[in-house]
C-alpha positions in Angstrom: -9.3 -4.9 16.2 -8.1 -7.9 14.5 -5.6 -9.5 12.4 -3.3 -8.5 15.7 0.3 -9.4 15.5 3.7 -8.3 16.2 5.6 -6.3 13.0 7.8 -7.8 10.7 10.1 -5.4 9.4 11.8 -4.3 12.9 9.5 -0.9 12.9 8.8 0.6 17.0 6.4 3.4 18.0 7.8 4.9 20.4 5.1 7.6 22.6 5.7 10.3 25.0 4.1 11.5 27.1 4.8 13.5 30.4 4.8 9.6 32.3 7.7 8.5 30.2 7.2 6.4 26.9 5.6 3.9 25.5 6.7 1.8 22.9 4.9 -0.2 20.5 5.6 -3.7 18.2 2.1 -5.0 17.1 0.0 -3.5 14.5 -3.8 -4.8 13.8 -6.8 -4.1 11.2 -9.4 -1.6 12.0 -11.9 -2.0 9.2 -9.2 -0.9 6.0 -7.2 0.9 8.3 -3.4 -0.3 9.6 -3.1 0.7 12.9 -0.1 0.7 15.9 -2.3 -2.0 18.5 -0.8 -1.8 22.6 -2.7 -3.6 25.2 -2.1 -1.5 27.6 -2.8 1.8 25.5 -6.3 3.4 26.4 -6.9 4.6 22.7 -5.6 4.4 19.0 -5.9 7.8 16.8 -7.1 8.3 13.5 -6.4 10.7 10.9 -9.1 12.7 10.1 -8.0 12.6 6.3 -6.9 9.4 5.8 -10.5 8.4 7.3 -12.0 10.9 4.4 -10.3 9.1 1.9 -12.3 5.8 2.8 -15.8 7.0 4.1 -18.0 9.8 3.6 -17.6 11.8 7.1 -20.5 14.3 7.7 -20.9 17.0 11.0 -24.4 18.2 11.9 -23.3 19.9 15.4 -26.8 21.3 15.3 -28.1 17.6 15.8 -25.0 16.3 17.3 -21.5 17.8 18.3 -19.9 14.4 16.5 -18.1 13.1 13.2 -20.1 10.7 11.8 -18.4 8.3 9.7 -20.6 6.4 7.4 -18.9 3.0 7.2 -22.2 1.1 4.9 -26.0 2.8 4.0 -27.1 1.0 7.2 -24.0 1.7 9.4 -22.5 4.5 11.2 -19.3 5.4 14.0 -20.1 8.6 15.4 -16.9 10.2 17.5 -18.3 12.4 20.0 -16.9 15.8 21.5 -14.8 15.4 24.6 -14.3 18.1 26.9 -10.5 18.7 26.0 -12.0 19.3 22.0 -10.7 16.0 21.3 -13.3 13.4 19.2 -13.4 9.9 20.7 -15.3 6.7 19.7 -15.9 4.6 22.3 -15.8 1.0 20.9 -16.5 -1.3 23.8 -20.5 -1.0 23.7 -20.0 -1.7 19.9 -21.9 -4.7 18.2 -18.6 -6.4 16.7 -20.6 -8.8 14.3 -22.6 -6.0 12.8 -19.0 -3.5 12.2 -17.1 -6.6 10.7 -20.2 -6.7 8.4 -20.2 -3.0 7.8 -16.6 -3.4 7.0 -16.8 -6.3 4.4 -18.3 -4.0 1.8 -19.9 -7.4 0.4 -24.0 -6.8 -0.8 -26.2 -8.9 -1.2 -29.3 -9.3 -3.7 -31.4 -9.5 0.1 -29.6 -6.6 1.4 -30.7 -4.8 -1.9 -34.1 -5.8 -2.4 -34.4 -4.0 1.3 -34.0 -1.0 -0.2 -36.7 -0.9 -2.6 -41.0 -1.4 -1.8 -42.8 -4.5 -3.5 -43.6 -2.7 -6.6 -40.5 -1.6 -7.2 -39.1 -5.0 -7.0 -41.7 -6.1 -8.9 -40.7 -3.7 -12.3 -37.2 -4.5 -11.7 -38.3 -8.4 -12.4 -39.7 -7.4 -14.9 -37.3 -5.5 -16.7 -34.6 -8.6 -16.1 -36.9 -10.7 -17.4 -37.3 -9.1 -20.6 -33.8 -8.2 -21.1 -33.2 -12.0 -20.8 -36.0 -12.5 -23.6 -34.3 -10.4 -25.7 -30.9 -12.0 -25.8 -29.3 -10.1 -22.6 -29.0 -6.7 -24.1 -26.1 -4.4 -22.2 -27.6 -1.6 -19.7 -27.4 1.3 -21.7 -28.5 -0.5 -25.1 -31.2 -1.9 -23.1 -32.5 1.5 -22.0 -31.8 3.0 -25.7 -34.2 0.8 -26.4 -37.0 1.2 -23.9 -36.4 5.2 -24.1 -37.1 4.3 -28.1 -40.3 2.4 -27.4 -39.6 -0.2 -29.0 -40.6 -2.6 -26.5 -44.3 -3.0 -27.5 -47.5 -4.0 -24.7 -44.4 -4.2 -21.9 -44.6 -1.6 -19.0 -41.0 -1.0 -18.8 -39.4 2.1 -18.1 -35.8 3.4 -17.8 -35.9 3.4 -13.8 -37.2 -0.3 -14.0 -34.2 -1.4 -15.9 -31.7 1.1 -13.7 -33.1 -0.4 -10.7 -32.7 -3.8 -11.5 -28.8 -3.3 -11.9 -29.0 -2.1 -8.4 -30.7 -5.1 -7.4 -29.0 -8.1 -9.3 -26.3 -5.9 -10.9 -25.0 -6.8 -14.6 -26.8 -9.9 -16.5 -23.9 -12.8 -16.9 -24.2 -13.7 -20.2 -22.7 -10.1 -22.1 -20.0 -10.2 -20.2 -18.9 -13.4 -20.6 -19.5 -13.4 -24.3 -17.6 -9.5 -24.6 -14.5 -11.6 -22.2 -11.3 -11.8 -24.3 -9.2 -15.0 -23.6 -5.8 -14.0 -22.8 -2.9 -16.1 -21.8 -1.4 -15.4 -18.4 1.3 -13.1 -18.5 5.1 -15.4 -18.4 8.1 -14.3 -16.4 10.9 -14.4 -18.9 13.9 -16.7 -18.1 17.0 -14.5 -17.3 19.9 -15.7 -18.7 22.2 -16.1 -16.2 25.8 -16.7 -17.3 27.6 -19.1 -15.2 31.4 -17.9 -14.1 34.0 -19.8 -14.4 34.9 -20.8 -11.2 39.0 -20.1 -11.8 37.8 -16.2 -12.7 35.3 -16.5 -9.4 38.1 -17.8 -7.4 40.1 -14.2 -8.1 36.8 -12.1 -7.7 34.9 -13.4 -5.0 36.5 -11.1 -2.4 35.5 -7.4 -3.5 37.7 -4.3 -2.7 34.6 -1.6 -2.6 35.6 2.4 -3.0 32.9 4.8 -2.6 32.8 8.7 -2.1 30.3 11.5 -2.4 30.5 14.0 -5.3 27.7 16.5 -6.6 26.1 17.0 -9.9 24.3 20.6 -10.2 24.3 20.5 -6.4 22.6 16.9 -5.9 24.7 14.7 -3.7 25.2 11.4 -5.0 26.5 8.2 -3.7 29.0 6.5 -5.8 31.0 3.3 -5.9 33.1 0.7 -8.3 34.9 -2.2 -7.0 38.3 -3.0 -8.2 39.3 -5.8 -10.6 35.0 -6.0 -11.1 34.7 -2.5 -11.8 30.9 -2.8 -10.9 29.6 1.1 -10.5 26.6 2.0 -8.5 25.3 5.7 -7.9 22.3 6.6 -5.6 20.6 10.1 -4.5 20.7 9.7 -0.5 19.2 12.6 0.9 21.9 13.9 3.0 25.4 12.7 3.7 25.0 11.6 7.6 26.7 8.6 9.7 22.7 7.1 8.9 22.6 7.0 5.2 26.2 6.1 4.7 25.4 3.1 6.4 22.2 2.4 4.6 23.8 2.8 0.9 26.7 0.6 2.1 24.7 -2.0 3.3 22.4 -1.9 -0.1 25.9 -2.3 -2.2 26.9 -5.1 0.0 23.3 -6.9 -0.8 24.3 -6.4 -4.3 27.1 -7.9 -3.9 26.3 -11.3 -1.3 23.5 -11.9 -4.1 25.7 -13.4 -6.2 28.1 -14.6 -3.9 30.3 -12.1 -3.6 31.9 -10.7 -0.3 32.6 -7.7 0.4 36.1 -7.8 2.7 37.3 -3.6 2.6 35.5 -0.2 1.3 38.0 2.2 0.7 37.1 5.9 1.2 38.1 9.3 2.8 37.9 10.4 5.9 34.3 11.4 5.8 33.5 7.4 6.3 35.8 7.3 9.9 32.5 8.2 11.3 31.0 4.6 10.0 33.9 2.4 10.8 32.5 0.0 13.3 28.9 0.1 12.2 30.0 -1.8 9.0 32.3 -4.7 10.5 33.0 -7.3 9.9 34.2 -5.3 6.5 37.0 -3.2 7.0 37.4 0.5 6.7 40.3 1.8 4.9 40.7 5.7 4.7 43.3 7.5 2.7 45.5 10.9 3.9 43.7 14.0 5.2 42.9 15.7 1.7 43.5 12.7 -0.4 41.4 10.3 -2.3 41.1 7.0 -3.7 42.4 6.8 -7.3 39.9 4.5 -8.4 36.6 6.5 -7.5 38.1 9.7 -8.6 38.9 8.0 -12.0 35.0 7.1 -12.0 33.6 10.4 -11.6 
C-alpha cells in the first residue's frame, strides 16, 4: 500500500459483519487501483473485473488452482484457492521494491535489450543506424523501403527495423520535425458585470420557492427567487427528505457565490419533512392543498 491517507470528501465504509462493524476513513494506492486502507482489517478485496480492465488475468487450474495477474512481462501476483473458494494473495512475503517496479510501467532500453539474444541486437543496430543515414525515415516508410529492396549491400530486413522500435522505440528527429507549434489554449475572461450596490442592497437577501412538478412522468426540481427571478430545474432521482436537501443546498451554493443569502424557501407541505435540516434558512409552507403563486406561475 501507499500514498495512505485519510479521505477528503467526508466518504465512510462502513463493514458488517456478524462481530459488529467496522468503519473505514483512509484510502491508499495499490498499484493503479484506489482502495478502502484499515489497519486493523486483515484483507482488502478486489474486483475481479475492474482488475481485468488493467492486467491480463490468466487460470491454468491444471498447473495451479490460482488467478494469475500479470502486472509487467517479468512480474506476476498469483491469488491462490482458499478452502472457503475464496482467492487470496498474501502480500507480506512480497518483494515491495520489485512490485513498485512492476507497477511503474516505465521500460527501459536495458530492460529491452534483455529480451532479445546478441544477434538480434546486433541487426536492430543496424537497422537504426541506417535509418539515421538515410535522413530518419518513419517506421512504416522505412520498412516500405526495405520490403522494396532498395537498400543495396545492407542486410536489413523488416524484423531488424520492427525490433529496433521495440528496443529504442521511435527515432527523435521525425517527430519533432512532423510537431506542430500550437499556442496554449487561453481561458477567456468572463465579463462579470458589477451591481450597483443600491440594487444589491434590495437583493442580497433571497426569498427562494421551489416545488416538484413532472414532465412526461420525470420529476423535476424547480425554483425562482422573487424580485431576482433566478429559475433553476434539476432531475433528482426521487423526491425523498435526502435529495430535497441536496438540491436545496446546490441552489443555496448558487446563490452564496455571488454573495447572495438565502434567508426563507417557500414551499408546500411536502418540504415540512426538511425543515430543520436546512436552518439557519427558514421554512415557510403554505395551506394543506395550496401553493406558492410564484412557482406555480413558473411552471
Amino acid at each position: 500500500m501507499t500514498d495512505i491517507g485519510p479521505v477528503t470528501d467526508g466518504e465512510c465504509l462502513r463493514l458488517h459483519s456478524s462481530g459488529g462493524h467496522l468503519d473505514t476513513y483512509q484510502k491508499a494506492k495499490f498499484g493503479g487501483f484506489h482502495v478502502w486502507f484499515n489497519p486493523v482489517s486483515l484483507a482488502n478485496i478486489l474486483s475481479l473485473a475492474l482488475v481485468t480492465e488493467e492486467y491480463r488475468v490468466t487460470m491454468d487450474s491444471e498447473l495451479e488452482n490460482a488467478l494469475v495477474a500479470h502486472i509487467s512481462a517479468e512480474h506476476t501476483i498469483s491469488f491462490v484457492r482458499h478452502s472457503p473458494g475464496l482467492y487470496y494473495f498474501d502480500a507480506s512475503s512480497v518483494n515491495l521494491s520489485k512490485l513498485r517496479r512492476a507497477f511503474t510501467f516505465l521500460t527501459t532500453v536495458f530492460d529491452n535489450k534483455r529480451l532479445f539474444g546478441q544477434r538480434d541486437l546486433r541487426k536492430a543496430d543496424d537497422a537504426v543506424t541506417l535509418n539515421r543515414r538515410a535522413n530518419h525515415m518513419a517506421k512504416d516508410k522505412f520498412i516500405r523501403v526495405v520490403k522494396s529492396n532498395h537498400t543495396r549491400n545492407r542486410p536489413v530486413t523488416v524484423g531488424d527495423v520492427r525490433r529496433s522500435h521495440i528496443i529504442y522505440g521511435p527515432p527523435l528527429p521525425p517527430i519533432q520535425g512532423r510537431t506542430k507549434y500550437r499556442d496554449s489554449p487561453r481561458f477567456q475572461e468572463d465579463d462579470i458585470i458589477e451591481i450597483p450596490k443600491s440594487v444589491f442592497e434590495n437583493l442580497k437577501h433571497v426569498v427562494l420557492c421551489a416545488d416538484f412538478h413532472y414532465v412526461n412522468g420525470v420529476a423535476v426540481f424547480h425554483s425562482i427567487t422573487r424580485k431576482i427571478n433566478y429559475r433553476t430545474v434539476s432531475f433528482p432521482l426521487s423526491r425523498s427528505k435526502r435529495s430535497i436537501i441536496n438540491e436545496l443546498h446546490e441552489i443555496f451554493k448558487i446563490y452564496n457565490a455571488r454573495a447572495f443569502k438565502v434567508i426563507e424557501v417557500h414551499g408546500d407541505s411536502e418540504f415540512e419533512k426538511v425543515e430543520t435540516d436546512i436552518l439557519p434558512v427558514r421554512l415557510r409552507m403554505c395551506l394543506t392543498d395550496g401553493h406558492v403563486p410564484e412557482i406555480e406561475r413558473s411552471v
